[in-house]
C-alpha positions, -999 to +999 in steps of 0.1 A: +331-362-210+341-334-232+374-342-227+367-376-246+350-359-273+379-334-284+403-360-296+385-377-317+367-343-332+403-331-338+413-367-352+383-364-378+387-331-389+426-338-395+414-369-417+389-350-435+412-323-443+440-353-452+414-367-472+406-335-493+444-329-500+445-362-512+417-363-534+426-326-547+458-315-546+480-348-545+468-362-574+495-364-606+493-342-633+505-346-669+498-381-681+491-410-660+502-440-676+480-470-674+500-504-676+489-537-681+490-548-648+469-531-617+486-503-601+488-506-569+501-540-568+524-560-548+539-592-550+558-612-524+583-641-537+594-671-523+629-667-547+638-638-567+624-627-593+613-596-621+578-585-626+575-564-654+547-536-663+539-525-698+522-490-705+513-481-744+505-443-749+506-420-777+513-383-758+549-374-763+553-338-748+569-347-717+601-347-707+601-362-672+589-396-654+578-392-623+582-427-601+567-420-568+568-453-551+580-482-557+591-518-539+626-537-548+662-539-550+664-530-594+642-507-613+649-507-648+629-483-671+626-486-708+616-464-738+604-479-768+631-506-761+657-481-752+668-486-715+666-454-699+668-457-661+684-480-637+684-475-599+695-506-577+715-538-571+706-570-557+712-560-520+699-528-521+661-515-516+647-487-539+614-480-517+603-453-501+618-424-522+600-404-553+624-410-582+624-384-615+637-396-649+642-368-674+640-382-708+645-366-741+621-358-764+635-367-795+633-402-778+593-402-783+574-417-811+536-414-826+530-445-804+553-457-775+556-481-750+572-479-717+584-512-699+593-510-664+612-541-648+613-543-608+636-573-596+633-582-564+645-607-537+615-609-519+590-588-529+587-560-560+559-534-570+543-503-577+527-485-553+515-451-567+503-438-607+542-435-625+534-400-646+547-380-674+553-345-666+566-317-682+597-294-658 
């Protein structure tokens, strides 16, 4: 019988410590960006197509983007209507990889607004907080 036990006393204390790393140390720092759109959110498409995420902040003492997940075949990132960042092509796939976008300074005004574009050919979205940070 103890033999049954152990596993799943192993399994909950490796999910509790998971759980406490997650909550604690995994979390983004520097500024979170809060978009008009949910984040997480996912969409699935019958034909291709762009959602697009708008974020309005007024901190501007960062100088990188941290993108830690997101789903589609083009990210396109843009900075008070500059484009700054574009990953992808209509075959590819852009998940499953943290992406960092330095961005200059000089590029940030008293109030700013990021828009983020993901085409995709089936499905596009964010998965994780995007954050400002400062390297």
């Amino acid at each position: 019988m103890k033999a049954f036990y152990l596993p799943l006393i192993a399994l909950g204390v490796f999910m509790g410590i998971f759980g406490l790393y997650h909550y604690f140390v995994a979390r983004p720092e520097g500024l979170v960006l809060e978009f008009d759109k949910d984040v997480p959110s996912y969409f699935l498409f019958d034909k291709p197509s762009i959602v697009t995420y708008h974020a309005v902040f007024t901190e501007k003492d960062y100088d990188t983007l941290v993108i830690p997940k997101v789903s589609g075949n083009i990210l396109k990132i843009y900075l008070n209507d500059f484009l700054i960042y574009e990953i992808g092509t209509e075959t590819s796939n852009i998940w499953n990889r943290v992406l960092l976008v330095k961005v200059d300074r000089k590029m940030f005004k008293e109030n700013n607004h990021l828009k983020v574009e993901i085409y995709g050919t089936y499905d596009a979205g964010i998965h994780q907080d995007l954050f400002f940070y400062r390297l």
